[in-house]
DRENMARTI-966450 format. One line per 8 residues: number of its first residue (from 0); their letters; for each residue x negated, y, z of C-alpha. Coordinates in Angstrom, 2 decimals. Each point is the difference from the previous one (the first is absolute). Layout:
N
NUM = a = X Y Z; ...;
***
This chain:
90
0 = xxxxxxxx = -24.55 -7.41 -26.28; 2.41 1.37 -2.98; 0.60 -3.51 -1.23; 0.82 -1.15 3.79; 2.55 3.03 0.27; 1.25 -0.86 -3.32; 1.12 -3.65 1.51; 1.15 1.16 2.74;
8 = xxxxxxxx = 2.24 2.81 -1.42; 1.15 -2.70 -2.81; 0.83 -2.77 2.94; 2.28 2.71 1.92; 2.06 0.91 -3.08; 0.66 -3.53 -1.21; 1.54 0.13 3.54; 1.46 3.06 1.03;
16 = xxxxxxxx = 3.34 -1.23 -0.67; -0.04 -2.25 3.03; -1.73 2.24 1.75; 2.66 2.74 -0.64; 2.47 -2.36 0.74; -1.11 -1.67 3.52; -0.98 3.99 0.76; 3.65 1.02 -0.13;
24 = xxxxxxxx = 1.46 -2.88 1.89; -2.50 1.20 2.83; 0.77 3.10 0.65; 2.93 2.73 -1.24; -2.79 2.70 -0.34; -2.83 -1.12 -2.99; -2.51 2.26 1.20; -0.37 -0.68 3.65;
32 = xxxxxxxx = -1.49 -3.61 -0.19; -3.01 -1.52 -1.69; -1.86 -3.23 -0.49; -3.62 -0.75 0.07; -1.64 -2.49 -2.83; -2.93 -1.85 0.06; -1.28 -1.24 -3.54; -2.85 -2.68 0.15;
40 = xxxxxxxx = -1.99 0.64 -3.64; -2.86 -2.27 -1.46; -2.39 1.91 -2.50; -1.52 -2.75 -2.11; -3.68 -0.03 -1.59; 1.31 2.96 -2.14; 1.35 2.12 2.70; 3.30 -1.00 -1.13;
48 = xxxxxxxx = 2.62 0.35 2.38; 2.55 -3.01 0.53; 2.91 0.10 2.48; 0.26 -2.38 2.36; 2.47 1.18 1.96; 2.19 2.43 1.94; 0.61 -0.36 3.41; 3.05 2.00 1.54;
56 = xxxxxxxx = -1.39 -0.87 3.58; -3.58 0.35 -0.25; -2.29 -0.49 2.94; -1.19 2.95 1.64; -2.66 -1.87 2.10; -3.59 0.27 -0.25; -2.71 -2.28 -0.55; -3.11 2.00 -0.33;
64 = xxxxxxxx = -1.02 3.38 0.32; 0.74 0.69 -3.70; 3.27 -1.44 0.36; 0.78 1.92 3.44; -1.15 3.88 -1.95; 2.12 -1.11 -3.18; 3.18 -1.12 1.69; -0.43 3.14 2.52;
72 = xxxxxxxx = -0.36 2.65 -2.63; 2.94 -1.79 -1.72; 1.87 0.40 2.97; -0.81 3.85 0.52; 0.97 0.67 -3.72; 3.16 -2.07 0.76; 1.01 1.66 3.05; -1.08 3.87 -1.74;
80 = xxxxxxxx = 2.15 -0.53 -3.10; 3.05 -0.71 2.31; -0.49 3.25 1.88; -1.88 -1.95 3.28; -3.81 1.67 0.80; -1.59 -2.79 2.31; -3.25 2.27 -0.30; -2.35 1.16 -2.06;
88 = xx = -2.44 -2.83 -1.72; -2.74 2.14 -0.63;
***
């Protein structure tokens, strides 16, 4: 899990320029808006992580059951770190 952190920290600051940029032509105030990433990584025979990409739109639909309890705790952390309390997961 550190090495998939590691690529994903690494991927947002060879970028954070543009994201800086496109940030302040969105809004006047930088710290009332935010945008949600989804980054599709393959872990090869080695457990190596390899990015395939970054979505700035990913799809919040569910598939399967797994899929439905990841993307709604995702959600729920989303909506807590903005100051929004849907209700409590536990």
């Amino acid at each position: 899990m550190h090495r998939i952190k590691d690529v994903i920290i690494k991927t947002l600051i060879s970028v954070e320029p543009h994201i800086v940029a496109t940030s302040s032509r969105c809004t006047k105030h930088k710290n009332v808006c935010f945008e949600l990433y989804g980054f599709d990584i393959l872990l090869d025979n080695k457990l190596k992580p390899w990015l395939l990409e970054v979505n700035i739109s990913p799809s919040l639909s569910s598939s399967s059951p797994l899929d439905k309890k990841i993307k709604t705790v995702l959600i729920c952390d989303t909506l807590n770190l903005i100051g929004v309390y849907p209700y409590d997961r536990k």
